[in-house]
C-alpha positions in Angstrom: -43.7 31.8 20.0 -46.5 33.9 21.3 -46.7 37.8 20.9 -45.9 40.1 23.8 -47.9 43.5 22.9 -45.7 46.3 23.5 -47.0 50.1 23.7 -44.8 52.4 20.9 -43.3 54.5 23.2 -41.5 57.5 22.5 -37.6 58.2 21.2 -35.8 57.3 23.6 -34.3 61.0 25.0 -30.2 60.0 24.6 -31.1 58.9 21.1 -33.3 61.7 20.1 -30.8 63.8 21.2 -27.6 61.8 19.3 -29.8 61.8 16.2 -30.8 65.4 16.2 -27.0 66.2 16.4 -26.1 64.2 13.4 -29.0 65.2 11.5 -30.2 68.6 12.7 -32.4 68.2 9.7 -33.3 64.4 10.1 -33.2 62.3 7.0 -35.6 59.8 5.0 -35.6 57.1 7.4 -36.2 59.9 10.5 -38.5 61.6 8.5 -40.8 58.0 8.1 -41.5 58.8 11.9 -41.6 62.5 12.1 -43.4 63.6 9.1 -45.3 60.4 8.3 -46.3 59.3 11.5 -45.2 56.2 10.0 -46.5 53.6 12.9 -47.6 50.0 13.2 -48.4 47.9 16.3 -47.6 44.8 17.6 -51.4 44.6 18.1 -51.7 44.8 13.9 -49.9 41.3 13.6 -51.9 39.6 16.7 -53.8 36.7 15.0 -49.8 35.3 13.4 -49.1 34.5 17.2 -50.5 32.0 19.4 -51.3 33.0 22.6 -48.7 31.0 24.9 -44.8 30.3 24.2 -41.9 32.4 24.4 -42.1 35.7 23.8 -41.2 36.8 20.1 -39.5 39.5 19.1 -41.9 43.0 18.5 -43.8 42.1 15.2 -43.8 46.1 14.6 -40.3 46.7 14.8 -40.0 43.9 12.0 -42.3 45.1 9.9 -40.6 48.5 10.2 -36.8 46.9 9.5 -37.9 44.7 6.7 -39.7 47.8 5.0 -36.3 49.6 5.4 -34.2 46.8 4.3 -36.7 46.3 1.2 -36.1 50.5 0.7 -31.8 50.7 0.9 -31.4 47.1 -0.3 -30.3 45.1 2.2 -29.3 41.4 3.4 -30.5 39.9 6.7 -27.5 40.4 8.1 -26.9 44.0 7.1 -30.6 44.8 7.9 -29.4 43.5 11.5 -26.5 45.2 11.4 -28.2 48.5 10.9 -30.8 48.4 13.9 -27.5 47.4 16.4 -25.2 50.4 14.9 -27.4 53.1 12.6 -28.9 56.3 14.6 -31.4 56.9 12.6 -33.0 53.4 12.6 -32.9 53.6 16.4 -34.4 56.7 16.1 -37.2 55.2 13.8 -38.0 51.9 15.6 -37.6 53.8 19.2 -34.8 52.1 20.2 -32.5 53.1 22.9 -28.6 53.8 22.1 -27.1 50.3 23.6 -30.0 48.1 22.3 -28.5 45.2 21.3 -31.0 44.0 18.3 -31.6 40.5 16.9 -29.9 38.2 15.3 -30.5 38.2 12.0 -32.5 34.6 11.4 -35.9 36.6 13.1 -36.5 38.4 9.6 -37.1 35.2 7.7 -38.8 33.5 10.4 -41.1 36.9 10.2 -41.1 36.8 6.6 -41.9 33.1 6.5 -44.7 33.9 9.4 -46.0 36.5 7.1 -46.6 34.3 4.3 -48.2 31.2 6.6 -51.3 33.6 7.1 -51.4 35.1 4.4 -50.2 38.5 5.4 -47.7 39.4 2.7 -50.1 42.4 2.0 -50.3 43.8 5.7 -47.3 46.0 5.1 -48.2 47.1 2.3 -51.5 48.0 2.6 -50.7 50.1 6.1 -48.7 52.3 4.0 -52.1 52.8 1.7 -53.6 53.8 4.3 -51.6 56.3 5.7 -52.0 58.0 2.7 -55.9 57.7 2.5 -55.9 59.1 6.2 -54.3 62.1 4.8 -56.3 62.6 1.9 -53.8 61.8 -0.9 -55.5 58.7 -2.2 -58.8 57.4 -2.8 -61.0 55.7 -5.4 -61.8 57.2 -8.6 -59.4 59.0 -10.5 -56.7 57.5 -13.2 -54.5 54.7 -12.6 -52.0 53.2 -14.9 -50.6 49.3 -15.2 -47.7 47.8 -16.8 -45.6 44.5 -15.8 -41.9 43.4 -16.6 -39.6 40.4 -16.2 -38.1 39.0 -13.5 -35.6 36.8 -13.2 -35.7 33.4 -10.7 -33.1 33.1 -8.4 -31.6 30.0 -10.2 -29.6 29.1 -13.3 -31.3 29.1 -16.9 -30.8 24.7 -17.4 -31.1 22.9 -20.7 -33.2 19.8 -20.6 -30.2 17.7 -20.4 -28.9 19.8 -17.6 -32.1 19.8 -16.6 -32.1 16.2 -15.6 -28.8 15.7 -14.5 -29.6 18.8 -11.8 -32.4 17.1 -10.7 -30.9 13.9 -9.6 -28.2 15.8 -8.3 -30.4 17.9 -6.1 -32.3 14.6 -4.7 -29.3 12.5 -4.3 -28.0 15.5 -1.9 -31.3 15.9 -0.2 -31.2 12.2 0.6 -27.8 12.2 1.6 -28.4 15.3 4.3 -31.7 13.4 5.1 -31.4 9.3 5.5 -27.4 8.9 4.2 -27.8 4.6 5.3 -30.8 4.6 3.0 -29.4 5.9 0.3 -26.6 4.1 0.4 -28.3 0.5 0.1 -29.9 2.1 -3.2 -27.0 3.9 -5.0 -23.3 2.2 -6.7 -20.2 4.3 -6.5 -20.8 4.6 -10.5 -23.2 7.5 -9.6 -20.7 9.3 -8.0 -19.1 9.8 -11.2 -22.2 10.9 -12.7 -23.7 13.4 -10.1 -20.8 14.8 -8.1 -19.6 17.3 -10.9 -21.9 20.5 -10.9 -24.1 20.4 -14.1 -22.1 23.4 -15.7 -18.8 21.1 -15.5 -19.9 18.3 -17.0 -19.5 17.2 -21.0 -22.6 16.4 -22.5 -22.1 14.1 -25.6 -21.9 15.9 -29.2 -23.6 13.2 -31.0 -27.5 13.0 -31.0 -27.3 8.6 -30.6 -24.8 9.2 -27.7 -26.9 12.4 -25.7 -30.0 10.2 -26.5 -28.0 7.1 -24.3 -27.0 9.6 -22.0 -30.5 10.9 -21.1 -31.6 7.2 -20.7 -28.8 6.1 -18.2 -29.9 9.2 -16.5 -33.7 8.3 -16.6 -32.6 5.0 -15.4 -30.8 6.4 -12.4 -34.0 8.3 -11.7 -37.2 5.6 -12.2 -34.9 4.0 -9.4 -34.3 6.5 -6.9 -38.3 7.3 -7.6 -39.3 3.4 -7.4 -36.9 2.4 -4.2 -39.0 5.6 -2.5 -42.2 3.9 -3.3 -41.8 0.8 -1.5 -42.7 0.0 1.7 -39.3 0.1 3.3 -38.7 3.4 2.3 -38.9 6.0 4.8 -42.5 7.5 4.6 -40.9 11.1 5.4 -38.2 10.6 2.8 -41.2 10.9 -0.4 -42.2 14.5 1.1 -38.8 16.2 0.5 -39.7 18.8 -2.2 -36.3 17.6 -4.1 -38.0 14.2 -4.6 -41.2 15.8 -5.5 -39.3 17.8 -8.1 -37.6 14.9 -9.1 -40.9 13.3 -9.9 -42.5 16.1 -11.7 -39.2 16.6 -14.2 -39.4 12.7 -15.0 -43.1 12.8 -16.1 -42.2 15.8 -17.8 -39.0 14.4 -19.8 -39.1 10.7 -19.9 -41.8 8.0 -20.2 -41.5 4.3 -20.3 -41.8 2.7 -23.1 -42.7 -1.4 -23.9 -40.0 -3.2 -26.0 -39.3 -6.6 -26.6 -36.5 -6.7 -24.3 -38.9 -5.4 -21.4 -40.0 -2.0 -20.5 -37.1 1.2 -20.7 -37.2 4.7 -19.7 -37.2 6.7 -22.9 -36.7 10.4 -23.5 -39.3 12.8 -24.9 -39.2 14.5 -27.9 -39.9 18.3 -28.0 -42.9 18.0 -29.2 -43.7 15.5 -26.2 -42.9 17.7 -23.4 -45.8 20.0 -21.4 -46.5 23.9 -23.0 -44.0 26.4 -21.0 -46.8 27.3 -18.5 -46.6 23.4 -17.0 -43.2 22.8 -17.9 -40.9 22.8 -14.8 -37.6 24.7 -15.6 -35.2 23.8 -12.4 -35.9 21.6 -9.3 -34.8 24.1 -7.2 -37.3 26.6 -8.2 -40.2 24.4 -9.6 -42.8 27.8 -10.2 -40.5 29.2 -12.2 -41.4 29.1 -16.1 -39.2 29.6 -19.0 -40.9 32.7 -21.1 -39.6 34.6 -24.3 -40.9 38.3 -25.2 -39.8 39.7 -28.5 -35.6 39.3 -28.0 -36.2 38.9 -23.8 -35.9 35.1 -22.9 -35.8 34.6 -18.9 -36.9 31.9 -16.7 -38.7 33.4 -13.2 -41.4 35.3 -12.5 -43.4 39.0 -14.2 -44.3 41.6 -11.8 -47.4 43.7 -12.6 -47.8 47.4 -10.8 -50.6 49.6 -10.9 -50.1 53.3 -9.7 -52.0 56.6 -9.5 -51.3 58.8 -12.0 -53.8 62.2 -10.8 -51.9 65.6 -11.2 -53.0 66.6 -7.6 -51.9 63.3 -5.6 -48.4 61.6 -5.5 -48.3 58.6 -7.8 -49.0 55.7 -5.4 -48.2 52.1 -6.4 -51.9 50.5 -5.2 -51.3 46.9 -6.6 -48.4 44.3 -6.9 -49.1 41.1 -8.5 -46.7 38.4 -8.9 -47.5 36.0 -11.7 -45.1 33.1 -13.3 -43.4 33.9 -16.8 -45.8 32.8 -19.2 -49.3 34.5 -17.7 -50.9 36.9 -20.6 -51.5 40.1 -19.1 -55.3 40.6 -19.8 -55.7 37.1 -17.3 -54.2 39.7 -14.5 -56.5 42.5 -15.4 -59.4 40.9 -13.7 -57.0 40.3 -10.4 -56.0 43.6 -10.2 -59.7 45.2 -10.4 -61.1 43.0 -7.6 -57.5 43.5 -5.2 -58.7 47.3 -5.9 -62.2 47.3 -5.3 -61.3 45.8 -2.2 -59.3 48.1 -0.8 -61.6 50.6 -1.9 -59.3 52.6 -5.0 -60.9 51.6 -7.7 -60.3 54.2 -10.5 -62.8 55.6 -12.8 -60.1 55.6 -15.6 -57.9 52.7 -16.3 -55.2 52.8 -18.7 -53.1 50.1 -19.7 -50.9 48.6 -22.9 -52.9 46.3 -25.3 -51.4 43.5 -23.6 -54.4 44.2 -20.9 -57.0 44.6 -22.7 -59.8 42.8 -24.9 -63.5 43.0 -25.9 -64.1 41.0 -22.9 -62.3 43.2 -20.3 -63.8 46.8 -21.9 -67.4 44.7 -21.0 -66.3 43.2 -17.6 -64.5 46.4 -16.0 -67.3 48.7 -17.3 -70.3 46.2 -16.0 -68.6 44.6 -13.0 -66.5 47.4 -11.4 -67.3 51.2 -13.4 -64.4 51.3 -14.7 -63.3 52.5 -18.3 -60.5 50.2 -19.3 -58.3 52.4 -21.7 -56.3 51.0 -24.5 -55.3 50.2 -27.8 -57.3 47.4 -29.2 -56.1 45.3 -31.5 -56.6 45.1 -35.0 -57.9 42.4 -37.5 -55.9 39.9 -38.2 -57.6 38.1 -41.3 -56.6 38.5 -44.2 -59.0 40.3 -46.1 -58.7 42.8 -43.3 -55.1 42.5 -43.6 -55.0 43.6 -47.7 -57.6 46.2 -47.4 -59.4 44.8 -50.3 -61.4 42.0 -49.4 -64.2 41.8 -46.8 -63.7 41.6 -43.6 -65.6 40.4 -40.6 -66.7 44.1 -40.0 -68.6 44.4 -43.1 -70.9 41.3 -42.1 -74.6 42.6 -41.0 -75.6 40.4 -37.7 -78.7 40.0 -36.5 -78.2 38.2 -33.0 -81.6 37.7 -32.2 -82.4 36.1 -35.5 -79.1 34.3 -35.1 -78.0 35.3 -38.7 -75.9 37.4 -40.8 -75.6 38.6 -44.3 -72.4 39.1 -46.4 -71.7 42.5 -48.3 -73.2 40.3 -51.4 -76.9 40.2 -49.3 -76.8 36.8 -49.1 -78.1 35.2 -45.7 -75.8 32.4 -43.5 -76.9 29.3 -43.0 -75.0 28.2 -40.1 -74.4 30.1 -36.0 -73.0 28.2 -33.5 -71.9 30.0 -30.2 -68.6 28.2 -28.9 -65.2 28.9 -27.3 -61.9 29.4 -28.6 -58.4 27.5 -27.3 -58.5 30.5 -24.7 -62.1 29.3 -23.6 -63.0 32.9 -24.6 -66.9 32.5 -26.1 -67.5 32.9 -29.4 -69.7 32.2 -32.5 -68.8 30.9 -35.5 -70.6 31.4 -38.7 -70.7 30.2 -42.3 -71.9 30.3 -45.7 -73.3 27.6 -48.0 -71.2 26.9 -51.0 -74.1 27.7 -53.4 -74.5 30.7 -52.6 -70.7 31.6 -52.6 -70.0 29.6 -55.5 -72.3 31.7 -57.7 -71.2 35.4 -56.0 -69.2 37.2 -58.1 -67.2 39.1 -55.7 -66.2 35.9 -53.7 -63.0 36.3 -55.0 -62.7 39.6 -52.0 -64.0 37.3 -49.6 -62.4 33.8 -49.5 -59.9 31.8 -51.1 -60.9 28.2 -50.4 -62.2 25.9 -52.9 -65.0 25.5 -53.6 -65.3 28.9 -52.3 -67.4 29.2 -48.7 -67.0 31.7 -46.4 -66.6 31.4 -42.3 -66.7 34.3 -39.7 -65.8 34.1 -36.3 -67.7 37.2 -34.2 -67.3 37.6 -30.4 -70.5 37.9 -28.5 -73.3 40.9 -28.9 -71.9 42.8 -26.1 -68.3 42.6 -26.8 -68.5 43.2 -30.3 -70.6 46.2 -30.1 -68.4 47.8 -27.5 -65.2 46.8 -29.4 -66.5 49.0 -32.4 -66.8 51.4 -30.2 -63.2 51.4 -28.5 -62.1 51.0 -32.1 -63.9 54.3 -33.5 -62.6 55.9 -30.6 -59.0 55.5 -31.2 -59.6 57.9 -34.1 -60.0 60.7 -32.2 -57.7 62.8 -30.9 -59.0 62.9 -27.1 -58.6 58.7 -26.9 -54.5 59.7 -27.9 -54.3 62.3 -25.2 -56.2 59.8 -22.9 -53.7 56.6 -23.4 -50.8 59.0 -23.5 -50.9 58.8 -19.3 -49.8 55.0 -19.5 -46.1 56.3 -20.2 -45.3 57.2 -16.6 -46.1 53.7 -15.5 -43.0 53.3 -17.4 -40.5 55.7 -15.2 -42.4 53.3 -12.2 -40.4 50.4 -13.5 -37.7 51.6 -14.0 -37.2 53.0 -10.4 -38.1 49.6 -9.1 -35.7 47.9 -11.3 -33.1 50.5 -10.8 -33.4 51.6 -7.5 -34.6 48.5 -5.8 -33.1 45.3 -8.4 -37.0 44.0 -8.9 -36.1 42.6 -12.0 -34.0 40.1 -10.5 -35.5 37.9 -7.0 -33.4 36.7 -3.9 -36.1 34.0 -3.6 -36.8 30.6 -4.3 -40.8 30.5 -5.0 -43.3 32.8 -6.4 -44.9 33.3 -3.0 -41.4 34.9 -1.2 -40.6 36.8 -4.5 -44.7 38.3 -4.5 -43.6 39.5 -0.6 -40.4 41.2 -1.9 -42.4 42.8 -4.5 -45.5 44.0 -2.3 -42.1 45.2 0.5 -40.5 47.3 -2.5 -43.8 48.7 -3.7 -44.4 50.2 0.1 -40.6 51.4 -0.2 -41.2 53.4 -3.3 -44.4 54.8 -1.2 -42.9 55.6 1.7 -40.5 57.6 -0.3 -42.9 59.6 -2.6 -44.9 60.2 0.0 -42.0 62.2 2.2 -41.0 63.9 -0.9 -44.6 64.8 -1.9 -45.0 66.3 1.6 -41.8 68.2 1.5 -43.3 70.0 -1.6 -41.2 68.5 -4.0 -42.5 68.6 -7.8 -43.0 65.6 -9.2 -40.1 64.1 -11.7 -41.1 65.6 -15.5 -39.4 63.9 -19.1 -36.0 64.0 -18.6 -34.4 65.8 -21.5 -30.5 65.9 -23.0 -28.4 68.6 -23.0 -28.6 69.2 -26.6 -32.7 68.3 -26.9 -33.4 71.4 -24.6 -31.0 73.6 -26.9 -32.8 71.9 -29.8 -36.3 72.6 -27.9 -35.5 75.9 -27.0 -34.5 76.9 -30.4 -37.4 76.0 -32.0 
């Protein structure tokens, strides 16, 4: 479909004039256009049309009804519904009275446009900067991050159900596809085994009889995945994404295994299976990871936000990012510097849970993008740090340019080798010869091994200078005062989980959920923005009934 560039013209009288009777006042969504200026053109989404075919439907308008149905929380159909019947959406999108609308499919073919050229952020990013235009954000400052779960749109599988699902969901997508096919390739003895939904079927109690259950059912699958690979199968039958999750969840939970009677699919053990950042957790969501944080154990997606937090600006969400389950925060950090820097809000101040931040960060955001990274750092985990009465990597003199060190005894190392840990993170590793720390008398306070040596692991010149640093800071009153901003990030999340359902996806894929997030950021905007205009104080700690009496009283 090609683009047909329309001019925003003005309210339509008849519906300027219906509106201003039923809201003398206007309301949120009238507001977006009266006191916002809220506008985007068809010429903004240009280069996601070609130039010939049929005329599509006004990219602007589009944008405008999928921000509002990302902002009251609504279907496709509803969101339809409301530019054929609501006033004040008319009013917004400049709609006359008897315009019929769309049909409802044209916001997930706009959706699904959006994400083909990679233009999730466009929305987004025009409600940014409508607010730099009127002077209510810009770079420097304080910003604040935080992330929380959120929840794939599919059901939480065992790896038994697991299995069965997927061969389910591939025998279906074969049926719908090439039904003759699959019929030359399956017995009427699956049908007994796949028809059921996984949630009604009895698994076996006994560990023998679930282990011969999963290998009839790795059977079943090597076939369906071997028939597919020969050359009478159907080339466009091995593309379907059921088949490709199909293969994926057999590498993951079966292998084949030589035996006297011949080769046999066998099932993994636990301790056989890929780490939960690989691992594939449902075939009809195959980016969604399984993830467990403290008591919280979900299978989907985290969300990460980063707002404003300045006393004389509304607090602006200026980042979204979309990560699967199991991502450690401080990998995001980096992401959501650069996504800052390039839209030109970078803060000065960057405050964040310890989550975050490490050595490496305080260095890279200071030295890379002038930021100060604030937060808690984290403390020493050996244990002669842990007891308080040994010696602890701190206490070690190092000389990095004579590439030695010397223990609280004044004896010298003998070994430095810089190196990486399992993160990849360098490091350097030093050690102690057993002379020396056989014959110390303290070594008792430093190590336990036998014969007694030491070892110390130190993080590179930089990192552990600056890390001393952070950590002599946190003494001080002014660094509490400092990382005590980072709570409001915390009434952020809970708006968008409240107000908007964040923590829970409509979507299949990390891509579709990532736009729903970046649409429900520019929603939360929109409306902090109108109320920040309208003079309205920002929200304070909400306190009980009996805390003010108790407050008040003291």
């Amino acid at each position: 479909m090609s683009m047909l560039a329309r001019r925003r013209s003005a309210v339509p009288k008849e519906t300027a004039r219906v509106a201003r009777s039923i809201y003398p006042e206007g309301n949120t969504v009238m507001h977006m256009l009266d006191v916002l200026q809220l506008a985007v053109a068809d010429e903004d989404f240009a280069d996601l049309f070609p130039i010939r075919g049929q005329p599509a439907e006004s990219p602007a308008r589009l944008a405008l009804v999928t921000l509002l149905q990302f902002m009251e929380g609504l279907a496709d159909r509803q969101a339809a519904d409301a530019v054929r019947t609501r006033i004040d959406w008319k009013y917004l999108l400049c709609l006359e009275l008897t315009d019929p609308g769309f049909d409802h499919t044209v916001l997930s073919e706009f959706r699904a446009r959006l994400l083909a050229h990679g233009a999730e952020h466009r929305v987004f990013e025009a409600v940014l900067a409508l607010a730099q235009e009127r002077g209510l954000l810009h770079g420097g400052g304080r910003q604040r991050s935080d992330s929380t779960h959120v929840l794939a749109n599919v059901q939480a599988l065992t790896r038994f159900d697991l299995v069965i699902e997927t061969v389910r969901h591939a025998l279906d997508a074969l049926a719908r596809t090439d039904p003759e096919w699959l019929c030359k390739h399956v017995t009427p003895a699956w049908v007994d085994r796949y028809a059921l939904p996984t949630g009604e079927l009895r698994v076996p109690r006994s560990e023998a009889k679930r282990l011969a259950w999963a290998a009839q059912i790795g059977e079943d699958g090597m076939a369906v995945l071997i028939a597919l690979n020969s050359p009478e199968a159907p080339a466009d039958l091995r593309h379907l994404p059921a088949l490709e999750a199909l293969r994926q969840v057999w590498v993951q939970n079966f292998m084949v295994v030589c035996t006297a009677e011949g080769e046999r699919v066998a099932w993994r053990s636990r301790d056989n299976i890929p780490r939960a950042g690989l691992f594939v957790c449902s075939p009809h969501d195959t980016q969604a990871r399984r993830c467990s944080k403290g008591k919280t154990v979900w299978t989907g997606y985290k969300v990460h936000l980063t707002e404003t937090c300045d006393s004389a600006a509304p607090n602006l969400i200026t980042n979204v990012e979309t990560t699967a389950a199991t991502v450690y925060d401080a990998n995001v950090t980096p992401d959501i510097h650069a996504a800052l820097q390039k839209r030109g809000v970078l803060p000065s101040v960057h405050v964040a849970d310890a989550a975050y931040v490490n050595s490496a960060l305080f260095k890279q955001s200071r030295e890379l993008y002038q930021v100060e990274l604030i937060g808690p750092t984290r403390s020493d985990n050996e244990r002669q740090a842990k007891e308080r009465d040994g010696f602890a990597a701190s206490d070690f003199q190092i000389d990095y340019d004579n590439h030695r060190a010397v223990c609280p005894a004044g004896k010298e190392s003998i070994y430095w080798k810089p190196t990486a840990n399992s993160f990849g993170k360098p490091i350097i590793k030093l050690r102690w010869s057993r002379h020396d720390c056989g014959q110390c008398a303290v070594h008792a306070r430093c190590t336990s091994s036998m014969p007694p040596q030491r070892q110390v692991t130190i993080r590179p010149q930089g990192q552990r200078e600056l890390l001393h640093e952070r950590r002599e800071q946190e003494k001080h009153a002014a660094y509490a005062s400092e990382y005590a901003w980072r709570a409001g990030i915390e009434g952020t999340i809970s708006e968008a989980v409240r107000g908007h359902s964040v923590r829970r996806t409509r979507y299949i894929g990390q891509a579709k959920t990532h736009l729903a997030h970046l649409m429900t950021a520019a929603a939360i905007n929109v409306g902090r923005l109108l109320r920040w205009v309208a003079g309205e104080p920002k929200a304070g700690v909400l306190l009980t009934a009996f805390q003010r009496l108790f407050t008040a009283s003291a």
